[in-house]
N, C-alpha and C positions, 0 to 999 in steps of 0.2 A: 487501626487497620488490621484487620483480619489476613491472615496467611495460611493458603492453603494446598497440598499438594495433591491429594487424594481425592476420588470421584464423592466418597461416603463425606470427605469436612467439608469440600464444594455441595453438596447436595444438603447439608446443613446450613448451611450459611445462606444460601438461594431459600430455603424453605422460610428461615427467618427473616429477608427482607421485606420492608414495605414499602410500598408504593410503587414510582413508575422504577424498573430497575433496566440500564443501562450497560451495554460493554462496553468496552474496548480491546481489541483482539492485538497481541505485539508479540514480537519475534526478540524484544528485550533491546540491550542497545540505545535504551532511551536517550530523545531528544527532544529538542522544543517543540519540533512537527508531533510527536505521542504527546507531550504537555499539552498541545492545544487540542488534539482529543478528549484528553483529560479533566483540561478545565470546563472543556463548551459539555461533556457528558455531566459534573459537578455541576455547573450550571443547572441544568435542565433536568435533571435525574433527582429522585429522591437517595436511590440506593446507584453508587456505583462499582463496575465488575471488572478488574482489570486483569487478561490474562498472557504469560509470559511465556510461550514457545517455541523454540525453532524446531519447525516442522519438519524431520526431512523427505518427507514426498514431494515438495517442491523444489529443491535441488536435485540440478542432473548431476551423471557422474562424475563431472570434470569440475561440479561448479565447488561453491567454497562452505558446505555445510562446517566442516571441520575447523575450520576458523573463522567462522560468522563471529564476530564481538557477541562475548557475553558476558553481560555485569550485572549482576543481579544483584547485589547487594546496593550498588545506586539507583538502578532501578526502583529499587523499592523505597528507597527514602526519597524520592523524587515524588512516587505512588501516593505515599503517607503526606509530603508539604504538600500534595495538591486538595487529599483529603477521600482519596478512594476510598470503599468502605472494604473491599473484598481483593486479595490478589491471589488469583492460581497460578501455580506455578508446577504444573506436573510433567514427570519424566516420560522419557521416550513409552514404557511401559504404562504408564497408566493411562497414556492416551491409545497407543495400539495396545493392549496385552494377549492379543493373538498374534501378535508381528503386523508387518505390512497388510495392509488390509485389502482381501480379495476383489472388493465391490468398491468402487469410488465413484463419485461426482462426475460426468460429462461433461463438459460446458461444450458440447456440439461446436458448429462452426465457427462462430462468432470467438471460441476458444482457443484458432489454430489460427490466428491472424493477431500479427505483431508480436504482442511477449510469447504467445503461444506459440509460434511461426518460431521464435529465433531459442527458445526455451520448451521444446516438446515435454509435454507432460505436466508443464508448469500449472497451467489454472487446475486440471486431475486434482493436483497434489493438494491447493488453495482450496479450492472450491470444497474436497473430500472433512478439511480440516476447519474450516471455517463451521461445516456443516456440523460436524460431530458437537462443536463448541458452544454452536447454536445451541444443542438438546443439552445436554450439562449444565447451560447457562441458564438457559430460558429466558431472554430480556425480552422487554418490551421495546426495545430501540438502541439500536447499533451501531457508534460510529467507525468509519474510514478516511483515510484522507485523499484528499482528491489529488495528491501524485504518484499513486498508482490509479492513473483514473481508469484504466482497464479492467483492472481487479473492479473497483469500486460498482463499475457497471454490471459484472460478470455474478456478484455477490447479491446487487438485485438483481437481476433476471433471476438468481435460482432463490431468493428471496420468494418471489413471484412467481415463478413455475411449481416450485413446489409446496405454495400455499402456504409457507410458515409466517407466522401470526408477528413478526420483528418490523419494523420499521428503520429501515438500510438509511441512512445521512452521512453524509460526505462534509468534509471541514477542508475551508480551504490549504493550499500547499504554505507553507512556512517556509522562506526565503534568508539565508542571511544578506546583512546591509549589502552585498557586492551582486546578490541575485541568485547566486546555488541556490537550490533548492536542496534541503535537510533530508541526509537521510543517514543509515547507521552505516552505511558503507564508506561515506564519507571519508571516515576515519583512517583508509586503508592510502590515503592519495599521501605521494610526497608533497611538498612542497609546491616544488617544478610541474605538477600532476595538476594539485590541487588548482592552481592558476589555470591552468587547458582545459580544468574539467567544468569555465566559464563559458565555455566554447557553447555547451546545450543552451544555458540559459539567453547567450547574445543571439543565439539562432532563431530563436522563439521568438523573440522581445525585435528581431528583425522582421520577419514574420509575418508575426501580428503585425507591426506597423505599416508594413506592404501591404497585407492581406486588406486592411482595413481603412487604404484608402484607393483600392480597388486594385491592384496591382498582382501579381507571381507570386504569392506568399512560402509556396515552397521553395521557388527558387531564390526568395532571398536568403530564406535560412541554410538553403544549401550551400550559399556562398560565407556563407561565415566559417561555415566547416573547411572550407578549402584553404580558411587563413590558418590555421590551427590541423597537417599532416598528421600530428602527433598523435590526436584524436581519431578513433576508427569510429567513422558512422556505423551506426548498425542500420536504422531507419529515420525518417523526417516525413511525417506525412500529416496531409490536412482531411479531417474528418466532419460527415456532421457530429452532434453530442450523443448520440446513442453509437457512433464509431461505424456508421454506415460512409456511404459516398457523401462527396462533398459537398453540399448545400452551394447554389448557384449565390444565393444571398442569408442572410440573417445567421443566424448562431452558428457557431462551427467552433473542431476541436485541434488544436495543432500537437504533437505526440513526435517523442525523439525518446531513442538509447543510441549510445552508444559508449566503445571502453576506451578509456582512459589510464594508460597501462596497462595492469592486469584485474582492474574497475572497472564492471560495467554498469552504467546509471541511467536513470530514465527522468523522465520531465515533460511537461504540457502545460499549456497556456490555454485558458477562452476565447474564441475570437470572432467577432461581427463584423461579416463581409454585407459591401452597402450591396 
């Protein structure tokens, strides 16, 4: 595996691969949810791209840029037993080297509802940086995982609006055996935390099973929340899968954050209402 921090050894390394080539976009902090981007992009990819930043356009100012996990030395031997061909890994500078950048990404309306709503600026930030990564990269196909399924959506549309030539795939959420759903924040839960932070996934998994046999799907997940004080909702709401209103029947999206001390986590289930 190839390591590279600079736009000119990235632009090296992209010019010499072949075939179909593949990213995967990560804020570091590797877990099994980026392994299985990893392995389903090795799978299917001839050349794969893997790139390691934390962005900070997408944190606000109160949020936790300054202490996001960063392990990049596991990261990369994680990168390498999967068998990525390429990992970028470049500094704050060489992805701005004008500073913060004047012009960014819009994600219009669709962009100020839920993470964007409780996180202002957030897609801005994503959507600005995804993009840039996009043109540096140049892949033929993209993956994200579908527990940001917000993002995921938000990344095609501008996938799609702006005509770039990628092909956006979603992999599903990675769950440990008890239902969390995996993320690097994870890591930040005590104990006593990490048990209440089952609270999203039993809401869902209530949910769903309400929704799905024709019943109040949000209010059953609402009530899981109410077993579990410790837990601050932020949101619980049912969508269709493009995140419009909620489909009277057939496919639909169920979508939660909320924090869990001073953690706040997100999560979503599929759901087929008859």
């Amino acid at each position: 595996m190839k390591v590279v921090g600079t736009r000119e050894e990235l632009k090296a390394a992209r010019d010499a691969a072949a075939g179909t080539v593949a990213v995967v976009m990560t804020m570091g902090a590797l877990h099994e949810g980026h392994a299985a981007l990893l392995r389903t992009a090795r799978a299917e990819a001839d050349t794969v791209l893997l790139t390691i930043f934390v962005n900070p356009l997408q944190f606000g100012p109160n949020e936790d840029f300054d202490r996001y996990p960063r392990t990049l030395d596991t990261d990369l031997a994680l990168a390498r037993e999967i068998g990525v061909d390429v990992a970028f890994t470049p500094s704050g500078e060489v992805m701005y080297p004008q500073g913060a950048p004047a012009v960014r990404v819009d994600p219009g309306p669709a962009g100020e509802q839920l993470e964007g709503a409780s996180r202002p600026g957030f897609f801005h930030g994503v959507l600005t940086v995804v993009n840039k990564l996009f043109q540096l990269t140049r892949p033929d196909v993209a993956y994200f995982g579908e527990k940001d399924y917000q993002q995921l959506g938000m990344i095609r549309a501008m996938a799609r609006d702006f005509d770039l030539p990628i092909d956006v795939r979603g992999v599903p959420t990675v769950r440990e055996a008890d239902g969390l759903a995996l993320s690097s924040r994870n890591r930040y839960l005590a104990p006593a935390e990490r048990e209440s932070a089952l609270t999203l996934s039993r809401a869902l998994l209530a949910a769903k099973t309400e929704g799905e046999r024709g019943g109040d799907a949000v209010a059953a997940g609402l009530a899981e929340f109410t077993k579990s004080p410790e837990v601050k909702l932020d949101y619980f709401v049912l969508t269709d899968p493009m995140l419009g209103p909620p489909p009277a029947h057939g496919p639909a999206r169920l979508l939660t954050a909320a924090w869990v001390g001073a953690t706040r986590l997100i999560d979503n289930v599929a759901v087929e209402l008859p």
